[in-house]
C-alpha positions in Angstrom: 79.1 -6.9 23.6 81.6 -6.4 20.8 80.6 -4.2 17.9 82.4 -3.4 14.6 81.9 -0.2 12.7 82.7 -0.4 9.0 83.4 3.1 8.0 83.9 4.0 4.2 84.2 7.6 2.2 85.6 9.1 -0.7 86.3 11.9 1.0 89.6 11.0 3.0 89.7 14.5 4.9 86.2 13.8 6.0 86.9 10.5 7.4 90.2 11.2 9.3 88.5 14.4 11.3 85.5 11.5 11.9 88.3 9.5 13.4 90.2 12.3 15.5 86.3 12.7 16.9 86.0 9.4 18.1 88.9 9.0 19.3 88.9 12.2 21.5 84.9 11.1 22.2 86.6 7.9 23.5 88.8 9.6 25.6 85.9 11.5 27.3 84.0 8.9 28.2 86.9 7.0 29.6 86.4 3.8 26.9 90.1 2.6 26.3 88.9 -1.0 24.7 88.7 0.3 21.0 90.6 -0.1 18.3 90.8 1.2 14.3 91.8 -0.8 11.3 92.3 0.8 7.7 92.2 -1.0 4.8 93.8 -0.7 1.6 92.7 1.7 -0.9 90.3 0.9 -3.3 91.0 2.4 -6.7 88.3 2.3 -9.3 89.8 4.1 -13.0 87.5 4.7 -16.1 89.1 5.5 -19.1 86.7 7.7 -21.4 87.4 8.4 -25.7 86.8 12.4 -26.1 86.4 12.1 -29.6 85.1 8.4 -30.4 85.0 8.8 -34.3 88.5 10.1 -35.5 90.7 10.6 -32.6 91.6 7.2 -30.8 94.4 8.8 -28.9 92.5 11.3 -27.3 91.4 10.2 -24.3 90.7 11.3 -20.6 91.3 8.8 -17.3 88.9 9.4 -13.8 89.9 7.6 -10.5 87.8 7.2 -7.9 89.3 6.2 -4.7 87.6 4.4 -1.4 89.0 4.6 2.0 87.6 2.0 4.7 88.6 1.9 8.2 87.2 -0.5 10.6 86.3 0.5 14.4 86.0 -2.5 17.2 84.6 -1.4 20.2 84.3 -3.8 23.5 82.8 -3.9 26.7 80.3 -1.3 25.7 77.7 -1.0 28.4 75.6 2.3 27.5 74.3 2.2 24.0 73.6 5.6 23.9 77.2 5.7 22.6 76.7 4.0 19.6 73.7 6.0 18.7 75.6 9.0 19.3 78.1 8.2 17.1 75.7 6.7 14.4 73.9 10.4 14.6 76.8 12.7 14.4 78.5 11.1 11.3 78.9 13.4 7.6 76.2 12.8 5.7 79.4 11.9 2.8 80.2 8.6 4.8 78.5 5.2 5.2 78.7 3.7 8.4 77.8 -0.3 8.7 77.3 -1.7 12.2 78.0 -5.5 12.8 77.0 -6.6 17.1 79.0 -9.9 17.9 78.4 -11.8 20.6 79.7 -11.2 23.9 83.1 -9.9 24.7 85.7 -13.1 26.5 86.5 -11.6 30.2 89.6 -13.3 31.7 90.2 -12.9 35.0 
């Protein structure tokens, strides 16, 4: 089985100790068929008038950034694993899990 983790946070200090966890999880239980993918950050900026009636110029600008990393796991056989993981996440990131099919063995 072949499952992708979608893993997305404001907080970019949050989700890179999440990483450094699964990857040393990994590690102890001897899974070497993972990978992680980031995207590219998404920037959202709001632009907000402090005084709307007679100064135009004054205003203030917010950004809110999104970072997204993708995890592929494969050849999972336990899925205690995943459920581990899925339990000890922050509770500041969202975590989407996608099954596909059956992982391709060549011999």
């Amino acid at each position: 089985m072949i499952f992708k983790l979608k893993i997305k946070s404001i907080d970019s200090i949050s989700i890179k100790l999440y990483l450094l966890f699964l990857k040393s999880f990994f590690k102890r239980q001897k899974l070497n068929s993972f990978s992680f993918y980031s995207f590219p950050i998404k920037r959202k900026r709001i632009t907000l008038l402090k005084s709307p009636h007679v100064n135009k110029k004054a205003r203030s600008q917010f950004e809110m950034k999104l970072y997204t990393f993708l995890l592929t796991i494969k050849e999972i056989k336990n899925f205690n694993l995943i459920k581990y993981i899925i339990i000890n996440k922050p509770k500041n990131l969202k975590l989407t899990l996608k099954c596909i099919g059956k992982a391709n063995k060549k011999l």
